[in-house]
DOFI-239749 format. One record per residue (C-alpha): residue in one letter; residue number from 1; x, y, z. Coordinates in steps of 0.1 Angstrom, whole numbers, plus 5000, padded with zeros to 4 digits. Layout:
N
<resn a, resi NUM, east X, north Y, up Z>
...
% end
This chain:
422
<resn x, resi 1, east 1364, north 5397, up 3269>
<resn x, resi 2, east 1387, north 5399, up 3300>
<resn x, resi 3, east 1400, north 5365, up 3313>
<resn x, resi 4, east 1413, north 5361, up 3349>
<resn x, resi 5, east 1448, north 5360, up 3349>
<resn x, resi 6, east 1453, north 5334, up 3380>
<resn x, resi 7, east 1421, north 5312, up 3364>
<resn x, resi 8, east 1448, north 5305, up 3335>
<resn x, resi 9, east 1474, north 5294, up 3351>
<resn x, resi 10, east 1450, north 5263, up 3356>
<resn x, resi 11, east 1468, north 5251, up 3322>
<resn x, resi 12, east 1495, north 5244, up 3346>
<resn x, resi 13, east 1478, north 5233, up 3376>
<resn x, resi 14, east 1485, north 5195, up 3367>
<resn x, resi 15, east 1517, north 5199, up 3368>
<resn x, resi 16, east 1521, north 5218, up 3402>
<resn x, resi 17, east 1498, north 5193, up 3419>
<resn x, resi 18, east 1521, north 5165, up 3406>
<resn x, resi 19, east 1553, north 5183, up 3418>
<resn x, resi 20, east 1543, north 5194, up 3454>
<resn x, resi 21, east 1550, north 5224, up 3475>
<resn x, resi 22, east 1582, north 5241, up 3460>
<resn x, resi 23, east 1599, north 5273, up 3461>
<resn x, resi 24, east 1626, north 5282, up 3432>
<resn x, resi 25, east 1646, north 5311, up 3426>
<resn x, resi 26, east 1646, north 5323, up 3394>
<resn x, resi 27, east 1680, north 5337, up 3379>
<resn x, resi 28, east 1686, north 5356, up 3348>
<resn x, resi 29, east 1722, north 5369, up 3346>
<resn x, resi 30, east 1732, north 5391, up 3324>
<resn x, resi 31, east 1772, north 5406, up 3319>
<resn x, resi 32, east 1767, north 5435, up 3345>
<resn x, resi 33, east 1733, north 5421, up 3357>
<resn x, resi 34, east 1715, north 5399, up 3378>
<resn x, resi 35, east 1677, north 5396, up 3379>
<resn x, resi 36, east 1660, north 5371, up 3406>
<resn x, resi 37, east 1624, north 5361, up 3418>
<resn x, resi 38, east 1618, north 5339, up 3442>
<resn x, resi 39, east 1581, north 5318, up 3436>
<resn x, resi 40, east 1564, north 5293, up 3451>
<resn x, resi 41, east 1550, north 5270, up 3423>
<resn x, resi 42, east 1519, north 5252, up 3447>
<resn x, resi 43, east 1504, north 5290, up 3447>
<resn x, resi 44, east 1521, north 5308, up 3418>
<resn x, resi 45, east 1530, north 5334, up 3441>
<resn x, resi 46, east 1565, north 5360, up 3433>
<resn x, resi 47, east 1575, north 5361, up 3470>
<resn x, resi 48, east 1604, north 5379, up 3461>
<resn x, resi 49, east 1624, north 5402, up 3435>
<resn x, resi 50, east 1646, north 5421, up 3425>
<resn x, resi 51, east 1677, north 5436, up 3405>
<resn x, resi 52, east 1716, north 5441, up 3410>
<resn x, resi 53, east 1726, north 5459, up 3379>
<resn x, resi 54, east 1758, north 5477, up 3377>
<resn x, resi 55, east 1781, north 5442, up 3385>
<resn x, resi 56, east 1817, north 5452, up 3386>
<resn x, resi 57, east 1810, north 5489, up 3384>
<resn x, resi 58, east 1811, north 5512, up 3400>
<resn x, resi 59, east 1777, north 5528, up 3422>
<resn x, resi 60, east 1760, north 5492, up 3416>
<resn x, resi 61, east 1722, north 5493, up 3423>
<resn x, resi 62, east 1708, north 5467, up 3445>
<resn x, resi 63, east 1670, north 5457, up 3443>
<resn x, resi 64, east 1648, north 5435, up 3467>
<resn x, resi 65, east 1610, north 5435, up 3463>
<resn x, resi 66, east 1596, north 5408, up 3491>
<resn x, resi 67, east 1562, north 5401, up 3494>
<resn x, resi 68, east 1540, north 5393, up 3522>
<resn x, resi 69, east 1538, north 5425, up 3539>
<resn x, resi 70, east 1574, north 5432, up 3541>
<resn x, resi 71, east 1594, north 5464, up 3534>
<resn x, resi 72, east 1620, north 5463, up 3504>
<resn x, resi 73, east 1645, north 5487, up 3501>
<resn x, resi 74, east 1670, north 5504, up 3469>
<resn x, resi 75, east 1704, north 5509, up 3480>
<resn x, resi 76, east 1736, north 5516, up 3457>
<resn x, resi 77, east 1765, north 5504, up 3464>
<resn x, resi 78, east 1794, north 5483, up 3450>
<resn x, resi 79, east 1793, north 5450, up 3443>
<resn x, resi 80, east 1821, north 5433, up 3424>
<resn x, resi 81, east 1806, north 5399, up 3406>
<resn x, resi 82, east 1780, north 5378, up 3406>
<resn x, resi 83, east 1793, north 5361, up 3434>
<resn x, resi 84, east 1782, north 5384, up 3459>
<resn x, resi 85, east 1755, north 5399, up 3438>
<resn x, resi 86, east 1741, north 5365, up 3448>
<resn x, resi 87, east 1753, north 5366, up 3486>
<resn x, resi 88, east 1731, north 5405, up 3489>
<resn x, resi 89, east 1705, north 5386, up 3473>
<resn x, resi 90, east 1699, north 5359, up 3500>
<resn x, resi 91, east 1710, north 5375, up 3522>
<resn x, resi 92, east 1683, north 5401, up 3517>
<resn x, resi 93, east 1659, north 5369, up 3515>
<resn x, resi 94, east 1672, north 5359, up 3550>
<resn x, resi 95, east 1666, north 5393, up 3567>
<resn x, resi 96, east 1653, north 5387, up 3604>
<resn x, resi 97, east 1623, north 5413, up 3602>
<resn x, resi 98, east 1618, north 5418, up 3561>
<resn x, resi 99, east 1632, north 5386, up 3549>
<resn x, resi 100, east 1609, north 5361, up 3531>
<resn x, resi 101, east 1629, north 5327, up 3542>
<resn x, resi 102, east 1641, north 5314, up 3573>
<resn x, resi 103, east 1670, north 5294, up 3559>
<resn x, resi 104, east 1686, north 5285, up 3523>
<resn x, resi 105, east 1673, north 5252, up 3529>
<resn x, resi 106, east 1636, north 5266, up 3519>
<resn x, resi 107, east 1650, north 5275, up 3483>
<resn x, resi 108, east 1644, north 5238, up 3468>
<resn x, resi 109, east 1660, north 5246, up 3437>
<resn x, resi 110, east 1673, north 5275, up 3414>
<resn x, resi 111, east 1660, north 5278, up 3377>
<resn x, resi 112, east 1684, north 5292, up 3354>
<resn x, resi 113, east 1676, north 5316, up 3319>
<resn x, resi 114, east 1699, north 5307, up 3293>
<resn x, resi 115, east 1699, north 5324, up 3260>
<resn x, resi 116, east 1713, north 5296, up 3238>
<resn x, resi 117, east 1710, north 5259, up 3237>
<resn x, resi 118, east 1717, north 5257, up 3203>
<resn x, resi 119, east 1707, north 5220, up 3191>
<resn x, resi 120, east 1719, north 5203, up 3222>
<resn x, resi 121, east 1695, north 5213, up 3247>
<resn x, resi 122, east 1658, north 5207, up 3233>
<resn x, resi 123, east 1642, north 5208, up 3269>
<resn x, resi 124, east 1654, north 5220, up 3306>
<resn x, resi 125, east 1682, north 5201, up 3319>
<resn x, resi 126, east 1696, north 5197, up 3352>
<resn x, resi 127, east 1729, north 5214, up 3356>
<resn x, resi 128, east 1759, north 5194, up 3363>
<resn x, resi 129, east 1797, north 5200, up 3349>
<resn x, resi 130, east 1788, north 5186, up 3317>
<resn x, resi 131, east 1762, north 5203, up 3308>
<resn x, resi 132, east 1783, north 5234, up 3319>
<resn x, resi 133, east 1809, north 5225, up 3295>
<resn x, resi 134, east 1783, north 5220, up 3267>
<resn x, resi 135, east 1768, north 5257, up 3272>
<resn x, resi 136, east 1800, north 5268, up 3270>
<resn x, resi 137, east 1809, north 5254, up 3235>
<resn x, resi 138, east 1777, north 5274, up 3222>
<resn x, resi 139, east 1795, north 5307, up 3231>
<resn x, resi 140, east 1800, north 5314, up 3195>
<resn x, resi 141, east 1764, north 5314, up 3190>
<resn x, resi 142, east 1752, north 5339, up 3219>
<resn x, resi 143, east 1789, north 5358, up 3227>
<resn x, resi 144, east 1768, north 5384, up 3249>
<resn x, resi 145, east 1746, north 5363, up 3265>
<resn x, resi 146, east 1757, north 5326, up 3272>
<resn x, resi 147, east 1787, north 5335, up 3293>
<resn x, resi 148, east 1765, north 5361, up 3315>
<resn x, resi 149, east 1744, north 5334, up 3320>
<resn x, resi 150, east 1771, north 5312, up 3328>
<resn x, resi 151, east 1784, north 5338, up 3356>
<resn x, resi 152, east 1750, north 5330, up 3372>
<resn x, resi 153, east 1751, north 5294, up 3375>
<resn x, resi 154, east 1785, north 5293, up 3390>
<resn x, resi 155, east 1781, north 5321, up 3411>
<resn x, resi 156, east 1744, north 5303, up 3421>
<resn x, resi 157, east 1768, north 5264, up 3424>
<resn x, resi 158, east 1793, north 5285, up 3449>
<resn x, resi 159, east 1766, north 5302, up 3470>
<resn x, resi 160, east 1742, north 5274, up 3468>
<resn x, resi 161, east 1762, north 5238, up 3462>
<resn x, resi 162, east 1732, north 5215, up 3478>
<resn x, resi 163, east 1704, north 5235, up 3456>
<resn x, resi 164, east 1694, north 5214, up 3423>
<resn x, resi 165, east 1701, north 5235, up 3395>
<resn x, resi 166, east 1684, north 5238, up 3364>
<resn x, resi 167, east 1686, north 5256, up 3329>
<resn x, resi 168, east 1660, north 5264, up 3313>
<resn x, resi 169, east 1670, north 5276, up 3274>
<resn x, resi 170, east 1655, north 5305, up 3254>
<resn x, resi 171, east 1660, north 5283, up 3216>
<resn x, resi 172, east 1643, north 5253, up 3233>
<resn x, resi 173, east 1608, north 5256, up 3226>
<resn x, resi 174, east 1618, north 5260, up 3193>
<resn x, resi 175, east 1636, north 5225, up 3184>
<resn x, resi 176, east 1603, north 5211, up 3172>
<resn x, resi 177, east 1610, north 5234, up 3142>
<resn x, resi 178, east 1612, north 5208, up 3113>
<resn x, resi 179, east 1641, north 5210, up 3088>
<resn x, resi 180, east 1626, north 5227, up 3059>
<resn x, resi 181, east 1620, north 5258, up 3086>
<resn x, resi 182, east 1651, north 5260, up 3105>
<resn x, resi 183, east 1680, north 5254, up 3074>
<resn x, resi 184, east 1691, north 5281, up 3055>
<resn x, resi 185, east 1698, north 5279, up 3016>
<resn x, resi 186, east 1734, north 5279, up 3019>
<resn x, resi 187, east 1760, north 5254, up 3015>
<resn x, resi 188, east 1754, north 5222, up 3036>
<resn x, resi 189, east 1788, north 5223, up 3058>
<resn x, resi 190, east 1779, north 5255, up 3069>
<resn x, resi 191, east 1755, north 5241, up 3092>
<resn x, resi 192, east 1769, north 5206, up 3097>
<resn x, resi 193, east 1800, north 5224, up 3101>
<resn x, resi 194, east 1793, north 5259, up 3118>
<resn x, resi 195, east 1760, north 5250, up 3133>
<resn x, resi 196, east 1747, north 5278, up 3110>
<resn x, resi 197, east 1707, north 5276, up 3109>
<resn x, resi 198, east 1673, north 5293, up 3121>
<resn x, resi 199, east 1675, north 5287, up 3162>
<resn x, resi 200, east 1649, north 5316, up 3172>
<resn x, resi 201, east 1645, north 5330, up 3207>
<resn x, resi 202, east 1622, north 5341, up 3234>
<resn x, resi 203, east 1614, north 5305, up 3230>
<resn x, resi 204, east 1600, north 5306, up 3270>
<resn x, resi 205, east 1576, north 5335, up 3261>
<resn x, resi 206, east 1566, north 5315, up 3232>
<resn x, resi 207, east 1559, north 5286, up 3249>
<resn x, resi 208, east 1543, north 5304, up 3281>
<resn x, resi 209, east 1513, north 5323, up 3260>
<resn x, resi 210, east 1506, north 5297, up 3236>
<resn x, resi 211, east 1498, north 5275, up 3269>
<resn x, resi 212, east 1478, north 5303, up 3285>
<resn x, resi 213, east 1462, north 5306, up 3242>
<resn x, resi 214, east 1452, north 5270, up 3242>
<resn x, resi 215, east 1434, north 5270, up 3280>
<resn x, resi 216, east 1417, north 5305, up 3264>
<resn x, resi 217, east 1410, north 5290, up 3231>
<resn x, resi 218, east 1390, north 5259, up 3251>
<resn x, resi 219, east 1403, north 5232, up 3229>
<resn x, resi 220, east 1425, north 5205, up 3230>
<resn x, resi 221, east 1462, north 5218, up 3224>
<resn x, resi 222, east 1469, north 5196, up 3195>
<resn x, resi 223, east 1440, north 5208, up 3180>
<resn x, resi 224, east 1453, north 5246, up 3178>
<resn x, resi 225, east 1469, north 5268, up 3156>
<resn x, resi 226, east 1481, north 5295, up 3171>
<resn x, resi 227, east 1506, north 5323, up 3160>
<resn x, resi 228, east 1524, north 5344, up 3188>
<resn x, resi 229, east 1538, north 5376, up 3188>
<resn x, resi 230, east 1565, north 5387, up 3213>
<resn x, resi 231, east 1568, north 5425, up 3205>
<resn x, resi 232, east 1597, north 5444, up 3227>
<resn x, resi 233, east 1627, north 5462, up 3222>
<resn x, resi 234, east 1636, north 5424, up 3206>
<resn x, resi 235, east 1604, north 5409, up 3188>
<resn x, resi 236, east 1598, north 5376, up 3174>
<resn x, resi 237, east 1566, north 5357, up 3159>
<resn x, resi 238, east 1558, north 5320, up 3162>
<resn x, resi 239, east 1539, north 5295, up 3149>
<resn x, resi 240, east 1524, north 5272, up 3171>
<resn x, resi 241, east 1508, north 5241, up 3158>
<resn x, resi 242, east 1492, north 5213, up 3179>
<resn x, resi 243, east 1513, north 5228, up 3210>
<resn x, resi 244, east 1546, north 5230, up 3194>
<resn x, resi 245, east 1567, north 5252, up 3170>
<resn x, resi 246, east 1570, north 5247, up 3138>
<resn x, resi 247, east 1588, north 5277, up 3122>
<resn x, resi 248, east 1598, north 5316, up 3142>
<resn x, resi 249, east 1609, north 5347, up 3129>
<resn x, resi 250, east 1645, north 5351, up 3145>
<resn x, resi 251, east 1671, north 5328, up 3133>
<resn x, resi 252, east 1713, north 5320, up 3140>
<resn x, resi 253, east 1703, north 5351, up 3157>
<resn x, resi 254, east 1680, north 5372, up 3172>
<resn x, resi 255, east 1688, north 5404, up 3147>
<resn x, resi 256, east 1663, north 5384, up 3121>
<resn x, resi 257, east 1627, north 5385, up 3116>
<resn x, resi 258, east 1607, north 5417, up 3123>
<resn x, resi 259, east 1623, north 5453, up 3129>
<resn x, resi 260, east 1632, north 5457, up 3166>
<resn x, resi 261, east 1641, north 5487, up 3182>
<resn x, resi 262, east 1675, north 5486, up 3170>
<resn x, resi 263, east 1677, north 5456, up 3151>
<resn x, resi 264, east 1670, north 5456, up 3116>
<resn x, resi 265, east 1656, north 5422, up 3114>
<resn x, resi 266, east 1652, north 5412, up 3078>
<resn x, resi 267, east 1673, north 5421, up 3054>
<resn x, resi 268, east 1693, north 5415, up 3020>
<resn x, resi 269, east 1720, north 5399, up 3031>
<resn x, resi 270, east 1742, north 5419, up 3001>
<resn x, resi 271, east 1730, north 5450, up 3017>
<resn x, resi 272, east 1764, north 5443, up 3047>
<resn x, resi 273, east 1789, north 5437, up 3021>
<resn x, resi 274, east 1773, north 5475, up 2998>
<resn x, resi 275, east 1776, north 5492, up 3031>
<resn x, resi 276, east 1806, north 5477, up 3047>
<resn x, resi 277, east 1823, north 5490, up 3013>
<resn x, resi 278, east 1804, north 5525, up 3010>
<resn x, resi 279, east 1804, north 5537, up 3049>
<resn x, resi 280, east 1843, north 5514, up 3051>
<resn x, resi 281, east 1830, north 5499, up 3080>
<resn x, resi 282, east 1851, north 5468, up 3096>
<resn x, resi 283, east 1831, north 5438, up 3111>
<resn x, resi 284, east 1825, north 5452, up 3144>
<resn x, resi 285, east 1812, north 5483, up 3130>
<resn x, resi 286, east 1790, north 5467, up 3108>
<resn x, resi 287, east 1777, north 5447, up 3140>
<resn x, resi 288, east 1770, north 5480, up 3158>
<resn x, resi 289, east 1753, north 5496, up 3126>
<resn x, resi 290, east 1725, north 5465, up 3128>
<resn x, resi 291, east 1723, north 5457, up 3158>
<resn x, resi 292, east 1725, north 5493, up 3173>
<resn x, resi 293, east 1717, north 5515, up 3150>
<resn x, resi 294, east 1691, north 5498, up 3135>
<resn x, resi 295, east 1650, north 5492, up 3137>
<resn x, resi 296, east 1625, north 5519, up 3146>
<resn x, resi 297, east 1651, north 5538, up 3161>
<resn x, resi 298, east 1670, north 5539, up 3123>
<resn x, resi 299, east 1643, north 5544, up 3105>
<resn x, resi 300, east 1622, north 5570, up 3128>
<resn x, resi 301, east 1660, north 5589, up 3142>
<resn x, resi 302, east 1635, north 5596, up 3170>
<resn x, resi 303, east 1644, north 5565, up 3195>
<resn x, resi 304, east 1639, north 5531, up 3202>
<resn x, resi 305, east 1611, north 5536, up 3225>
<resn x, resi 306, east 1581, north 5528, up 3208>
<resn x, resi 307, east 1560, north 5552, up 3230>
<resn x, resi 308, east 1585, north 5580, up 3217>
<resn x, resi 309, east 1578, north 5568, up 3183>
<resn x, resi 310, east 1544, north 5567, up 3189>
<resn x, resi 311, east 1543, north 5607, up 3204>
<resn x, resi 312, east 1565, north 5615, up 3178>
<resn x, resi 313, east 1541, north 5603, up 3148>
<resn x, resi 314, east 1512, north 5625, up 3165>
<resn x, resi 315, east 1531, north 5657, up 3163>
<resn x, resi 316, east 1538, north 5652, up 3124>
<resn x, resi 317, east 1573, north 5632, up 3121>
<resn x, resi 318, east 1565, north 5614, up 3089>
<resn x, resi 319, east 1596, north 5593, up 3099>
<resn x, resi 320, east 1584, north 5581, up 3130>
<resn x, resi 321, east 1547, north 5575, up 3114>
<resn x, resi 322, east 1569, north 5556, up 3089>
<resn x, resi 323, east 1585, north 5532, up 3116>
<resn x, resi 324, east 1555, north 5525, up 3132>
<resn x, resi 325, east 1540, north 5516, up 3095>
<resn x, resi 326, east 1568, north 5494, up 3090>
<resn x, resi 327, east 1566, north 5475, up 3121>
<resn x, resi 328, east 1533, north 5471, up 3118>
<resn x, resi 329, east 1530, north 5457, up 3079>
<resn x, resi 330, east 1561, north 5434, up 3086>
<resn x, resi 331, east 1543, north 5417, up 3116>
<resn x, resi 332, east 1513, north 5413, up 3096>
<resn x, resi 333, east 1533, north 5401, up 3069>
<resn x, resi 334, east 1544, north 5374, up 3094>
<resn x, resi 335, east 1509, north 5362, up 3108>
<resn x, resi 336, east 1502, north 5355, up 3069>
<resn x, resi 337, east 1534, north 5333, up 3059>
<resn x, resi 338, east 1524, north 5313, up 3090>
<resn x, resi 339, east 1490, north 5305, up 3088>
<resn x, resi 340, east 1501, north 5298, up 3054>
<resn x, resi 341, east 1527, north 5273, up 3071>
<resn x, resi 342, east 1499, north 5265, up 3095>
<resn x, resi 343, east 1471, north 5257, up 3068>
<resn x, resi 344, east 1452, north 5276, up 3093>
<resn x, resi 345, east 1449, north 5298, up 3123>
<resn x, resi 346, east 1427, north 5300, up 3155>
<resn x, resi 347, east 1442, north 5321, up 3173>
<resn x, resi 348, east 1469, north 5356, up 3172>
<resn x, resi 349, east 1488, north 5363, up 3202>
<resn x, resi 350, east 1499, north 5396, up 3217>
<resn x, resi 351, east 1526, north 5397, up 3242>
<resn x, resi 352, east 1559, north 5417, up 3261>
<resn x, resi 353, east 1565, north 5455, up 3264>
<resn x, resi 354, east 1548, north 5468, up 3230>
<resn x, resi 355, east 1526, north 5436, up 3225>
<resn x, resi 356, east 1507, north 5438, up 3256>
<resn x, resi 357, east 1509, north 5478, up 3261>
<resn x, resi 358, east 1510, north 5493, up 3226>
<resn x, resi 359, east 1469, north 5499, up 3215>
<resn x, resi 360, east 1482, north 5514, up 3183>
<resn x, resi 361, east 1506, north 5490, up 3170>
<resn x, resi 362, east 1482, north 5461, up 3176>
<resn x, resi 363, east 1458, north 5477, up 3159>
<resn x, resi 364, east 1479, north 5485, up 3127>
<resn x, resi 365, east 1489, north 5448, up 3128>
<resn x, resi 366, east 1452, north 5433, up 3130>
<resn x, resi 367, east 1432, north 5455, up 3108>
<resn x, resi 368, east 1430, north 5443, up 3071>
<resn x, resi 369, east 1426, north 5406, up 3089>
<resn x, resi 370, east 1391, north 5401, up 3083>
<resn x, resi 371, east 1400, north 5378, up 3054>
<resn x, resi 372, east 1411, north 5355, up 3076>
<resn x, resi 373, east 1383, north 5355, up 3101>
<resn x, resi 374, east 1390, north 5381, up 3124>
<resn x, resi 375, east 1368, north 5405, up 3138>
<resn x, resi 376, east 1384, north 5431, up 3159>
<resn x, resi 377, east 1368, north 5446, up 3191>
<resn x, resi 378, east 1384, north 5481, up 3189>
<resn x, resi 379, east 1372, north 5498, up 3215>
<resn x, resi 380, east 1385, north 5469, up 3240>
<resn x, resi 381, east 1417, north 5464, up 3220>
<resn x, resi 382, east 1420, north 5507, up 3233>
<resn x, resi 383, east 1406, north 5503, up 3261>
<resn x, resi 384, east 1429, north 5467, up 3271>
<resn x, resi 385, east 1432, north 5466, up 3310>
<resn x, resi 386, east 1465, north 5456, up 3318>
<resn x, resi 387, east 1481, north 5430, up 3335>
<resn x, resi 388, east 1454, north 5407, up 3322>
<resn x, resi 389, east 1449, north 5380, up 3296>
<resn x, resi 390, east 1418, north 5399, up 3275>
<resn x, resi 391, east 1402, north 5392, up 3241>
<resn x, resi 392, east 1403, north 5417, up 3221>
<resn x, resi 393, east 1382, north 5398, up 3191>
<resn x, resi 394, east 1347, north 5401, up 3191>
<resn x, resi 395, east 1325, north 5369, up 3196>
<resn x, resi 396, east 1314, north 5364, up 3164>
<resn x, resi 397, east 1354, north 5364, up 3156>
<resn x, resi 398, east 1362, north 5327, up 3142>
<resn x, resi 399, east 1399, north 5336, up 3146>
<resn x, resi 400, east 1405, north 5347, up 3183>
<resn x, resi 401, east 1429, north 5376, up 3190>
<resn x, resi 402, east 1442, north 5377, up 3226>
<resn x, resi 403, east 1465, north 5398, up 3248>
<resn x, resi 404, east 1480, north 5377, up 3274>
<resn x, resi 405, east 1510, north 5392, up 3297>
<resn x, resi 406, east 1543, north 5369, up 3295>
<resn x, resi 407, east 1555, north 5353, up 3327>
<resn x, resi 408, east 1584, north 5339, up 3315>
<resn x, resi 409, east 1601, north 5336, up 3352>
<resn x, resi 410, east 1566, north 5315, up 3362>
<resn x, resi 411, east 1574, north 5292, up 3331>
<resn x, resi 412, east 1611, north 5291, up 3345>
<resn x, resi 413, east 1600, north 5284, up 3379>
<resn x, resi 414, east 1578, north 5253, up 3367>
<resn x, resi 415, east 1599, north 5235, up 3344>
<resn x, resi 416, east 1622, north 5233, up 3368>
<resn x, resi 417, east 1602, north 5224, up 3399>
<resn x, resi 418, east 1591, north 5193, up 3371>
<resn x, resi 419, east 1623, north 5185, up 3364>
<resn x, resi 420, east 1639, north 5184, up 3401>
<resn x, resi 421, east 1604, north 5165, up 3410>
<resn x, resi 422, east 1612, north 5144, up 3384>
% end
């Protein structure tokens, strides 16, 4: 069954008619990136976007996508921060004949990704130099990603010093997480003094298409049990219960949980210490060989790609068939612990690159469910337009498998237009 994918936004229509006409500019920074949509939450349109990739080297690429009719354009060039990765941007956005704004004043306020939160931030907050100061004492935590992000909000606060700010935090969704799921068996002070437990991640993703699940599903959200499955280059499972999470896959960070493409996800933790010894590896090396190294791309020495994988397996590779196995039985090895945690499921959730595109691997991961009530439709599961939230259960299914595209910059966008509203 194929669900319009503007009819479910409607679980977020109460929320846009409460905060008005807005328009927010979405900003995810990364060390040498910036990627930016502009949208206006009263119509859930993008009316811009783009990509300046390349910061501070050499032959950057510059990317602006407007809407409305209006010609884009790819150029290279160099751009030397954030700073004026963010001046191109508006400027671009301000264009006489292909802009999409007349002035700065339309953007009513800038929504910011950040990667960790840790237990400090358990919702979007409005960005002012405290908050600042707080994301930056979690740089231990996310060393790659927290101070790219933070590159974006000052280079946003320079550009823009009138425009609310918000940050909107990739381990917030999962804070409901109660203790029993997030601690780890170690000794105490390593979390009371390190901050050491399970955090998880792609905690807007999470929270996006359990929303969209529970609108789908037709029942009140408190009601639903719902276990989500983000499955990219980085994966992670949830379990969603009466809206919120109780317990996710990745944990201090996002290398646990299911293989990735280079991650190794779950592992014996003695397994570091044997190879760190046998390969004399020091602790970077080590970092490299599991973050890296790692996943399908370890296992199948094909790629990380999962459509190389996938091509690889059909001409014989028993490695790559392996990978793909592996993937597949430690996802559905996931679904099980948590409708264990659950006492219960209604509904499995595909999502991202692999999730949404990859036929296959979604059909490896939900055959061998019908214990639990689920009745596949194969040939729609195959056959799954894209771009679209579609069941790929059949009716007669009493545990609902659906494959709903993330919109993780739309969730941005909202939570932030609440919170400035607000």
């Amino acid at each position: 069954m194929v669900f319009d994918v503007k009819c479910y936004y409607n679980c977020f229509c109460s929320e846009f008619e409460r905060i008005g006409k807005m328009k927010v500019l979405v900003i995810n920074a990364g060390s040498s990136s910036l990627k930016y949509q502009l949208i206006d939450v009263d119509t859930k349109d993008v009316i811009a976007k783009g990509l300046v990739d390349r910061i501070g080297i050499s032959d950057s690429n510059v990317i602006y996508k407007p809407a409305m009719g209006k010609t884009g354009f790819a150029v290279v060039r160099d751009v030397k921060d954030h700073t004026e990765a963010i001046r191109l941007v508006i400027d671009a956005m301000l264009d006489p004949v292909n802009g999409v704004i007349k002035s700065m004043d339309e953007i009513d306020a800038v929504g910011h990704r950040v990667v960790h939160g840790g237990e400090k931030f358990t919702a979007p907050v409005l960005i002012n130099d405290a908050v600042m100061e707080t994301i930056e004492t979690l740089t231990d935590l996310a060393p790659l990603h927290n101070p790219a992000n933070m590159m974006g909000i000052r280079a946003c606060r320079e550009i823009m010093p009138n425009a609310p700010m918000v940050a909107v935090f990739d381990t917030a969704f999962h804070q409901t997480m109660p203790a029993e799921a997030y601690i780890y068996a170690l000794p105490y002070e390593a979390y009371t003094d390190n901050m050491v437990r399970r955090y998880g991640f792609h905690g807007t993703s999470h929270n996006y298409v359990s929303k969209v699940a529970v609108e789908m599903l037709g029942k009140p959200a408190e009601e639903t049990k719902i276990v989500t499955c983000h499955l990219g280059n980085g994966s992670s499972i949830a379990a969603v219960k009466g809206g919120k999470c109780i317990d996710t896959s990745m944990g201090l960070t996002p290398l646990e949980g299911v293989p990735m493409g280079t991650r190794c996800g779950d592992i014996d933790p003695a397994i570091v210490l044997y190879l760190m010894k046998k390969l004399n590896l020091n602790v970077n090396e080590m970092d490299a060989y599991l973050n890296k190294k790692s996943g399908v791309l370890g296992i199948s020495g094909v790629s990380s790609d999962m459509r190389d994988i996938e091509a690889a397996a059909k001409q014989g590779n028993e490695r790559a068939e392996l990978a793909l196995a592996t993937l597949a039985y430690k996802v559905k090895k996931y679904i099980g612990a948590y409708v264990a945690a659950m006492d219960g499921v209604d509904a499995i959730v595909f999502t991202a690159g692999v999730g949404e595109n990859a036929a296959n691997i979604r059909e490896r991961i939900i055959s061998g469910l019908g214990y639990l009530g689920v009745v596949p439709d194969y040939e729609l599961n195959s056959n799954c337009p894209r771009g679209q939230n579609v069941e790929i259960s059949k009716p007669e299914s009493s545990v609902k498998v659906f494959v709903i595209p993330t919109d993780e910059e739309m969730m941005i966008a909202t939570q932030t237009a609440e919170l400035v509203k607000a």
